[in-house]
KOLVO-307329 format. One line per field, with one value per atom (N, C-alpha, C, O): residue number from 1; residue in one letter; x, y, z. Coordinates in steps of 0.02 Angstrom, whole numbers, plus 50000, padded with zeros to 5 digits. Example, Ala and Ser with C-alpha at 12.3 -4.5 7.8 and 13.67 -1.06 7.14 Angstrom:
2
seq	c(1|1|1|1|2|2|2|2)
type	c(A|A|A|A|S|S|S|S)
u	c(50660|50615|50660|50712|50642|50684|50645|50670)
v	c(49716|49775|49835|49834|49888|49947|50002|50057)
w	c(50390|50390|50390|50423|50354|50357|50394|50402)
END
This chain:
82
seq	c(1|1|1|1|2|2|2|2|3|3|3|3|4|4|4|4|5|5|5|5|6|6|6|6|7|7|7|7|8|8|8|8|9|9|9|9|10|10|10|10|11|11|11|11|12|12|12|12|13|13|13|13|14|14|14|14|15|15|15|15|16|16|16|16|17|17|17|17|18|18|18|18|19|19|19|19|20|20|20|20|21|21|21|21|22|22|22|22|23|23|23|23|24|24|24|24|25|25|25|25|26|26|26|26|27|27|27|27|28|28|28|28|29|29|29|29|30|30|30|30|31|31|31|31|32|32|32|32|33|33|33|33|34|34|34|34|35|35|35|35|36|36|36|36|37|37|37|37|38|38|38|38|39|39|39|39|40|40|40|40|41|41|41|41|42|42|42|42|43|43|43|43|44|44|44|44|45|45|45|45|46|46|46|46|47|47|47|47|48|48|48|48|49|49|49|49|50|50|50|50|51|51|51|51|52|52|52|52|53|53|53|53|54|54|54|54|55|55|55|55|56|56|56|56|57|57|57|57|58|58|58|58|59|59|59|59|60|60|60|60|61|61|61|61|62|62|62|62|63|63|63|63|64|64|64|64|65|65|65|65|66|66|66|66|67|67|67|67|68|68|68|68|69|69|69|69|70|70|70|70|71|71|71|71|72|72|72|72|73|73|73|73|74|74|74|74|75|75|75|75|76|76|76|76|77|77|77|77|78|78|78|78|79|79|79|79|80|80|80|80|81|81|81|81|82|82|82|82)
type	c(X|X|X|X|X|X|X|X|X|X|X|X|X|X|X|X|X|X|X|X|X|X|X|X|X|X|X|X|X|X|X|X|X|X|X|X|X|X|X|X|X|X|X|X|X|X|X|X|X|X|X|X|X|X|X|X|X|X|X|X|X|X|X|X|X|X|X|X|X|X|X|X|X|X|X|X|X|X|X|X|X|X|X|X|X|X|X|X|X|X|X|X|X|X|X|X|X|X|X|X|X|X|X|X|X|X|X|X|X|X|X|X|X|X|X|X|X|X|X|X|X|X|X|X|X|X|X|X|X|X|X|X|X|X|X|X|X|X|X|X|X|X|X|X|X|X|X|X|X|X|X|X|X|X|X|X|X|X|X|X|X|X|X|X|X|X|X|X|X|X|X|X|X|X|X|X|X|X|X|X|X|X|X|X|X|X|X|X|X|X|X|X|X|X|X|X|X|X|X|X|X|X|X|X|X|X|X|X|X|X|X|X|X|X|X|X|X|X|X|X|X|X|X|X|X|X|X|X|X|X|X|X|X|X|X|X|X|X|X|X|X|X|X|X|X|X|X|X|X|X|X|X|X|X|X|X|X|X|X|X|X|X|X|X|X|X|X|X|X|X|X|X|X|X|X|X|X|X|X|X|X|X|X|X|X|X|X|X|X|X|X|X|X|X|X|X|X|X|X|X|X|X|X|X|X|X|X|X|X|X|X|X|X|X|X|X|X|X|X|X|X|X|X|X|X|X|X|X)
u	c(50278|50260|50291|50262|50358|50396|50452|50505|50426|50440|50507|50509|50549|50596|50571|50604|50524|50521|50477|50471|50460|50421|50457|50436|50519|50587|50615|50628|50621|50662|50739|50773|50763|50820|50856|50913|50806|50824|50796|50772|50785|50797|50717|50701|50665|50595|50552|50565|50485|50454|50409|50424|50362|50284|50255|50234|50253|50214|50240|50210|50292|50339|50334|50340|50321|50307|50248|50248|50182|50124|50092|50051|50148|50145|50172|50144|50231|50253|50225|50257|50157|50119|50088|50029|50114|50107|50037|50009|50001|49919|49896|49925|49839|49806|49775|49764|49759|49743|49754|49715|49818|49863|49809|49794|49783|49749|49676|49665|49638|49594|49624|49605|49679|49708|49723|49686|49760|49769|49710|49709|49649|49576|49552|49532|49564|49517|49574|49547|49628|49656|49653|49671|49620|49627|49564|49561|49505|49448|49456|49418|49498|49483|49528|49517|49571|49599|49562|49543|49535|49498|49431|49407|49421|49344|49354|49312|49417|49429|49455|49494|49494|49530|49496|49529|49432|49415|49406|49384|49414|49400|49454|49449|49499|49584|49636|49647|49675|49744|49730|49784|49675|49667|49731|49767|49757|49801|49847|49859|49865|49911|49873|49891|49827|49783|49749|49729|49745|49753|49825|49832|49869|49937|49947|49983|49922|49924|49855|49862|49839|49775|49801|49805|49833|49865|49917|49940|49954|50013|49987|50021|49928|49908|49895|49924|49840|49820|49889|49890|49949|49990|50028|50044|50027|50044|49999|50017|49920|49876|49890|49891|49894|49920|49974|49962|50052|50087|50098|50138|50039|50014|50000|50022|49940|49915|49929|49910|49970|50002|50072|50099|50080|50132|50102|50130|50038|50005|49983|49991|49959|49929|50003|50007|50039|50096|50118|50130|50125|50126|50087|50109|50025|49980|49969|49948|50000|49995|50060|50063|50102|50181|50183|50219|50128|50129|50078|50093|50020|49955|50036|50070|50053|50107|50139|50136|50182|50221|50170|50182|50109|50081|50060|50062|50049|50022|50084|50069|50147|50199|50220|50256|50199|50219|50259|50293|50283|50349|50319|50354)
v	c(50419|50462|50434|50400|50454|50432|50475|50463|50555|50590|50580|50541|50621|50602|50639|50631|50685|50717|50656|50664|50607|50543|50487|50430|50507|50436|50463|50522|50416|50420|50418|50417|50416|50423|50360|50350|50317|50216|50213|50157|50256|50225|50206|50202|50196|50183|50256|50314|50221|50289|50288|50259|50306|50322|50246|50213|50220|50171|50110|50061|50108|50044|50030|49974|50095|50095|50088|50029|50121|50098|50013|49988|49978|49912|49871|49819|49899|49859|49873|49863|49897|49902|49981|49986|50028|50102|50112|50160|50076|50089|50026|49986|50006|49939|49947|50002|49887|49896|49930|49970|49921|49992|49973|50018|49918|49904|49973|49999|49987|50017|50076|50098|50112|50176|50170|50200|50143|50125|50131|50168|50095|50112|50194|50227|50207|50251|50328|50383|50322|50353|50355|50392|50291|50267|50302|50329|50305|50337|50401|50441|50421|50510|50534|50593|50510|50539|50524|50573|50472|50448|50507|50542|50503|50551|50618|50651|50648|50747|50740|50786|50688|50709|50775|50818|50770|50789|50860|50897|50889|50946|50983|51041|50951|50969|50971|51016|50896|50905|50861|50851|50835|50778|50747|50754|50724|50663|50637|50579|50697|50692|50665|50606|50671|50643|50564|50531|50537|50477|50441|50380|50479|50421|50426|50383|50469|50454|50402|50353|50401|50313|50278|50225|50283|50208|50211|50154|50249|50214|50184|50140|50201|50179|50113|50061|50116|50047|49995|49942|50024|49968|49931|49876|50013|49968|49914|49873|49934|49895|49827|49775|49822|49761|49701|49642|49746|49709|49687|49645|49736|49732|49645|49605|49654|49601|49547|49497|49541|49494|49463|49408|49506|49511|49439|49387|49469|49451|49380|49337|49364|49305|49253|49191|49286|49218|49191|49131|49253|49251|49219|49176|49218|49160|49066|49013|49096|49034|48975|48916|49028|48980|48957|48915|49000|48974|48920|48872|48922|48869|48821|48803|48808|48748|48723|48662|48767|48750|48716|48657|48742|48718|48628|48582|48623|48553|48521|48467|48529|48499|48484|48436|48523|48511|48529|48495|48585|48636|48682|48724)
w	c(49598|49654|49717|49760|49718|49795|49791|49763|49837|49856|49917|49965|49899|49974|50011|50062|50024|50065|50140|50200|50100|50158|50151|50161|50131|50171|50232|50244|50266|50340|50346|50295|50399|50396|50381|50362|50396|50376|50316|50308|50261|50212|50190|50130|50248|50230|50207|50222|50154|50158|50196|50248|50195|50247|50226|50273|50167|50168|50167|50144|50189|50216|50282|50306|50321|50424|50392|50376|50368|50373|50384|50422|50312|50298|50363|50382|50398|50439|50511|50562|50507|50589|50592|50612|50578|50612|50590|50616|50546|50543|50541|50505|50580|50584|50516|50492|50484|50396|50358|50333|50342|50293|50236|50198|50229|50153|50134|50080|50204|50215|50190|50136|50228|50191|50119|50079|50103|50018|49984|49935|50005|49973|49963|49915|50031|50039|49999|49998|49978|49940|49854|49808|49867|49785|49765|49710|49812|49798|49814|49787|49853|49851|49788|49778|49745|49694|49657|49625|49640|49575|49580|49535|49624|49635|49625|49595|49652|49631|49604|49615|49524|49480|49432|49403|49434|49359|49389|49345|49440|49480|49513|49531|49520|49555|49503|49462|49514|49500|49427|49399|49393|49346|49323|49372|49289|49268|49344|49362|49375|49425|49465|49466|49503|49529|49513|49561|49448|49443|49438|49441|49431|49432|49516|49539|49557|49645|49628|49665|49618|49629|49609|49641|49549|49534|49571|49571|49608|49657|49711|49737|49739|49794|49759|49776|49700|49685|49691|49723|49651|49645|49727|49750|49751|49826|49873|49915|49844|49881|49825|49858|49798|49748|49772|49784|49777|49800|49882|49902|49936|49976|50008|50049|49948|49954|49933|49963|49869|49870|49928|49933|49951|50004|50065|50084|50079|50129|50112|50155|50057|50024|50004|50008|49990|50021|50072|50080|50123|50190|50210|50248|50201|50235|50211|50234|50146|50117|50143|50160|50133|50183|50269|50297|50299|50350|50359|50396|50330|50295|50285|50333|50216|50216|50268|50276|50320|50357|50409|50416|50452|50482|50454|50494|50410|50382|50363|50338|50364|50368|50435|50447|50479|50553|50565|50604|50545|50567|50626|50653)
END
């Protein structure tokens, strides 16, 4: 589920500007998507509607892992004294 119609002209989609600032806790949006598909699948779009939760899930995934190295390398660098 990565529509061109939400890539930019640089090449990003919507949830690459989200990740890089354009929403304070992109993680909060990612949630709160993962629960509105999971919740009207069985009433809307069903299967299609859970493979949009699991994209969100997977982006809130590598999200966070994103973030949890990021903090962990600067945690290192700080106690190295860089």
């Amino acid at each position: 589920m990565n529509p061109s119609y939400y890539k930019m002209k640089n090449g990003q989609d919507l949830n690459d500007m989200f990740e890089a600032g354009l929403i304070p806790h992109v993680e909060s949006f990612y949630m709160g998507n993962i629960i509105k598909y999971t919740v009207r699948h069985q009433n809307k779009n069903g299967l299609e509607d859970l493979e949009k939760a699991k994209t969100y899930l997977d982006r809130l995934i590598k999200y966070e892992e994103a973030t949890a190295n990021d903090k962990f390398q600067r945690k290192t660098r700080n106690y190295q004294g860089d």
